[in-house]
N, C-alpha and C positions, 0 to 999 in steps of 0.2 A: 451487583454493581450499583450501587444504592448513592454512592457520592459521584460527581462530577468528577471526569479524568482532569486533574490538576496540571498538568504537564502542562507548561507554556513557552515560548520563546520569544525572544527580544526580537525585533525588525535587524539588528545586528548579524543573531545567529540564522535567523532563516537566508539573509544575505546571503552568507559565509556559506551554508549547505549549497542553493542553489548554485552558485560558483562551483561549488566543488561537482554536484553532478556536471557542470558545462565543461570543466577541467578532466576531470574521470573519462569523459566521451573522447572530448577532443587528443589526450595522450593516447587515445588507444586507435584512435584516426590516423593521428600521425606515427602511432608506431611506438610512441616514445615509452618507458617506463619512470615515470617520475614520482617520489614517495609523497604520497596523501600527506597534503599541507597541514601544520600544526592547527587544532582547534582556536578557537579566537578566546570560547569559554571551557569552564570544569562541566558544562555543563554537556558539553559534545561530546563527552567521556564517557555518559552512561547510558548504560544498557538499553536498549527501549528496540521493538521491532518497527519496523521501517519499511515502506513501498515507496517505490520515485515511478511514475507516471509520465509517460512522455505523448505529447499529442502532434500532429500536425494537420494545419488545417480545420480543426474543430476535428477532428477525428484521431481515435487510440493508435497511438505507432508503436508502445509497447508499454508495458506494467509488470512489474519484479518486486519480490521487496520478501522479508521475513518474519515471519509471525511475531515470534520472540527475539528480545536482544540476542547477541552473541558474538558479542565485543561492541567496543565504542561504535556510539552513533553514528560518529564524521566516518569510519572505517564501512561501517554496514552503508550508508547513504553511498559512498564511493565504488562498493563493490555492486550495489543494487541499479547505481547508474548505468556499469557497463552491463548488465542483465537486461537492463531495460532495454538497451539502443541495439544489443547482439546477440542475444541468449534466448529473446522472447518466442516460444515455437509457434506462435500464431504469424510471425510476422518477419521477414529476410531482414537480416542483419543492414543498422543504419550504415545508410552512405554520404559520405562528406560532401553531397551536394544538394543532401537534406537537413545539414544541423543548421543551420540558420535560422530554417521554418520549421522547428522542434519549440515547443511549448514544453515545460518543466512543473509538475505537480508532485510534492512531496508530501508523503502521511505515516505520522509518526504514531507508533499505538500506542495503546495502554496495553495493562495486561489482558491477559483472556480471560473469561469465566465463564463457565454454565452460565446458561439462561433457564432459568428456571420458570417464566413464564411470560408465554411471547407476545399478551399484553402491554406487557412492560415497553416493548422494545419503542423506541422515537426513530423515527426518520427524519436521517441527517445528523443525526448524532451517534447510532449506534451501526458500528459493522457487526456484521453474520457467519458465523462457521458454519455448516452442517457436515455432518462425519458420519456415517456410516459404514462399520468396515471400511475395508480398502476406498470408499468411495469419500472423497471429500470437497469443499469448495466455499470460497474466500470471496465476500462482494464489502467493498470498503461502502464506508458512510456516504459519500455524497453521492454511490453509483444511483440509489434510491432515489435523492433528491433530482439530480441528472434526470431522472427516465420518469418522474413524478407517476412513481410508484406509491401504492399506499402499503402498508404492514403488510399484508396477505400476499400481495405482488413481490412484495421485496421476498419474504417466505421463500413464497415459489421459484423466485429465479435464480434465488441462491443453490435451491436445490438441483435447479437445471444446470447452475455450474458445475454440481458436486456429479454429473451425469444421473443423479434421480430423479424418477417421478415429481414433477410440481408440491404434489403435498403429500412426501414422504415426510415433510416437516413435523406433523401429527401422528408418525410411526414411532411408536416409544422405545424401538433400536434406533433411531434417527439421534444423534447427541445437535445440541443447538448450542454456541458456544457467541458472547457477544464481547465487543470492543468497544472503545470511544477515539479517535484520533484528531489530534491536532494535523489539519491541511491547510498547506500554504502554496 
C-alpha cells in the first residue's frame, strides 16, 4: 500500500451518513421499520467496508462495522449503526435514555493488504489485522493514536485483540494485514 487511500468525502456526505446512523438507531428505538433514505451522492453507492463507532461520555458504548464492502455504503453505514447500538457483545443493547449522550464515529476503509513490512506501518494512518488461524483481530487507525501507542504497541495490542500473545506479531504463521480509513 504504497499510495495514499484516495477515498474522500464532501462535508455534505459525511452529514448525510451521520444522520443516517442517528436515523438507523432511533427507528429501531422506536420500533419503527423505515427504508434507508436515498443517498444524497453516487458516491454512497460504492462498496467500501465501514465501522460506525459510538461513544458516550469519552468512553466506547459500542464498535461494529465490516472489513470489506458488501453493498452500498449508505446500506453498510445503516446496518453497522444498529450493530453498534445493539449487537456489540462487549456491551447491553443502547437504551433510549442514552441516545442523546451517544457520540457518533465513522471509518470508512480502504481495501486490505498484506503488510509486508511492519516498518512501514504509521500511526494514525494505518489500521492492523493480525490472523492466525481461527484467531484474528481488527484495531482501526486512530485506536493507536487514542492510546499514544508507538508501532511495537500498536503490534502488540492488536494481537491481544486477536487473543494472541503480544508478539505473535513476529511469528511468520502470524498474517499482518494493513488499512488506511477516512474518520469522521
Amino acid at each position: 500500500m504504497s499510495e495514499n487511500f484516495s477515498f474522500s468525502l464532501s462535508q455534505e456526505e459525511k452529514d448525510y451518513l451521520k444522520d443516517l446512523v442517528r436515523k438507523s438507531i432511533l427507528c429501531r428505538l422506536n420500533r419503527q421499520e423505515e427504508p434507508t433514505p436515498d443517498p444524497v451522492t453516487g458516491h454512497m453507492r460504492e462498496e467500501y467496508g465501514a465501522f460506525v463507532t459510538l461513544t458516550k461520555n469519552g468512553h466506547l458504548r459500542g464498535c461494529i462495522g465490516n472489513v470489506q464492502g458488501s453493498g452500498p455504503l449508505y446500506k453498510t453505514i445503516w446496518k453497522m449503526a444498529r450493530a453498534a447500538a445493539f449487537d456489540d457483545p462487549r456491551f447491553p443493547p443502547l437504551k433510549e435514555a442514552e441516545f442523546k449522550d451517544i457520540e457518533i464515529e465513522i471509518s470508512i476503509l480502504s481495501p486490505i493488504n498484506v503488510c509486508k513490512d511492519v516498518e512501514q506501518i504509521v500511526i494514525g494512518r494505518h489500521g492492523l489485522i493480525m490472523q492466525r488461524g481461527m484467531q484474528s483481530g481488527l484495531l482501526l487507525p486512530q485506536v493507536a493514536v487514542d492510546w499514544k501507542w508507538d508501532r511495537k504497541q500498536f503490534l502488540a495490542q492488536t494481537c491481544n485483540k486477536a487473543g494472541m500473545e503480544p508478539d505473535a506479531w513476529k511469528d511468520p504463521a502470524t498474517n499482518i494485514f494493513w488499512f488506511e480509513a477516512e474518520v469522521f
